[in-house]
C-alpha positions, 0 to 999 in steps of 0.5 A, spaced: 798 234 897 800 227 894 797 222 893 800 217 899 799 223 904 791 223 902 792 215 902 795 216 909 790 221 912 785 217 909 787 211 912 788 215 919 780 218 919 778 210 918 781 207 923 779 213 928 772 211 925 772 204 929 770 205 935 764 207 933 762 200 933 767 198 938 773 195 935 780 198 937 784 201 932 790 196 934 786 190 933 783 191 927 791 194 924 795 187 927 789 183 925 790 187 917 797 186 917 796 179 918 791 179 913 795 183 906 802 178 908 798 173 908 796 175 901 803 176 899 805 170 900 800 168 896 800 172 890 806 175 891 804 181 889 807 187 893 802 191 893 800 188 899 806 190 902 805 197 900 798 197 904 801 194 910 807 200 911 801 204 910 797 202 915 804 201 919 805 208 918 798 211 919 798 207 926 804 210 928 802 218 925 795 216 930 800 216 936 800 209 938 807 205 937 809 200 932 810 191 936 817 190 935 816 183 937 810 182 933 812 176 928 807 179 922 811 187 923 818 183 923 818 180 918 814 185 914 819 189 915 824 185 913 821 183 906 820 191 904 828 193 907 824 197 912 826 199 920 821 201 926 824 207 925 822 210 918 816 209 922 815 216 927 810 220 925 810 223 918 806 229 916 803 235 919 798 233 922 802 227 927 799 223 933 803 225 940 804 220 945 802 225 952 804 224 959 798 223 963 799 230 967 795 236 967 800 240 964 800 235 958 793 234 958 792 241 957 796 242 952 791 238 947 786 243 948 785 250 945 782 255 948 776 253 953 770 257 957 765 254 960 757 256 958 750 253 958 752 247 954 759 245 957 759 247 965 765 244 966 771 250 966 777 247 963 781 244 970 775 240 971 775 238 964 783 236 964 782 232 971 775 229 968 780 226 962 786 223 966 781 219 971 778 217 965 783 214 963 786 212 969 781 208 972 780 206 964 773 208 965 771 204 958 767 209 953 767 214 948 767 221 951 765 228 947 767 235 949 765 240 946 766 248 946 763 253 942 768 259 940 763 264 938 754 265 938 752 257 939 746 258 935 750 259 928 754 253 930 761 257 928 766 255 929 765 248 934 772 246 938 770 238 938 773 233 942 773 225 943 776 221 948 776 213 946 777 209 952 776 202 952 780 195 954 786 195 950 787 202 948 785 210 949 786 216 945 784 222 944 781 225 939 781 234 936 776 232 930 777 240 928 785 239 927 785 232 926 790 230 931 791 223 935 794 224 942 795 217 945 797 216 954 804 214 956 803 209 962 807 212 968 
């Protein structure tokens, strides 16, 4: 793996981190971005803007699309001779903007059993999920599903769904896969 690739997932499992104290991801990469041009400008030291396409290409691997009309991004853009299209998801391990349906949320999660720790059977998993996020019930959510004995702790299937007021995603800690909702 290159360096920019392990910059970029770096970047990627840090932003995931700031719900965790209740910061969207959106937020803190607009408020970032207006940060490194900022300090662009008054260095002029490009290294900044090399930071802000990493960013701006983390957020876009994360599922979640890039402000055409946000003045920073254009004219971030426009400094660096990019376009909004050289930021789709790059990679391997991509972010998937999903349709709120039950097929689709399905499709984000393996396989599934209910047992002792997690009763819920995976149709009633998949619509706990899309009412969340449809009556945006604000919170941090974790599924987990234990493939093999639950005492040797092998082989976990963990999932976090992240809901809050400006966004939701959701979370395959083990693949490391972002998927964010389509609105309907």
């Amino acid at each position: 793996m290159d360096e920019y690739t392990k910059d970029l997932y770096t970047m990627m499992f840090s932003l995931q981190t700031l719900q965790n104290q209740g910061i969207t991801i959106r937020e803190t990469v607009y408020k970032s971005l207006d940060k490194l041009l900022l300090w662009n400008k008054e260095s002029e030291n490009s290294k900044y803007l090399e930071l802000a396409l990493l960013h701006m290409q983390a957020y876009a691997n994360m599922g979640f699309a890039l402000d055409e009309e946000n003045k920073t991004i254009c004219e971030i853009l426009k400094k660096t001779g990019k376009t909004r299209e050289d930021f789709f998801p790059k990679g391997y391990l991509l972010g998937k903007r999903i349709k709120l349906t039950r097929s689709q949320v399905r499709g984000m999660i393996g396989r599934w059993r209910p047992s002792r720790d997690s009763p819920m059977t995976i149709g009633e998993l998949v619509d706990d999920i899309i009412r969340k996020v449809k009556n945006h019930e604000e919170g941090r959510y974790i599924y987990q599903y234990h493939r093999t004995d639950v005492t040797t702790k092998g082989d976990i299937e963990v999932y976090e769904l992240v809901i809050n007021k400006d966004e939701s995603y959701f979370y395959d800690v083990k693949k490391f896969r972002f998927y964010t909702f389509m609105e309907e």
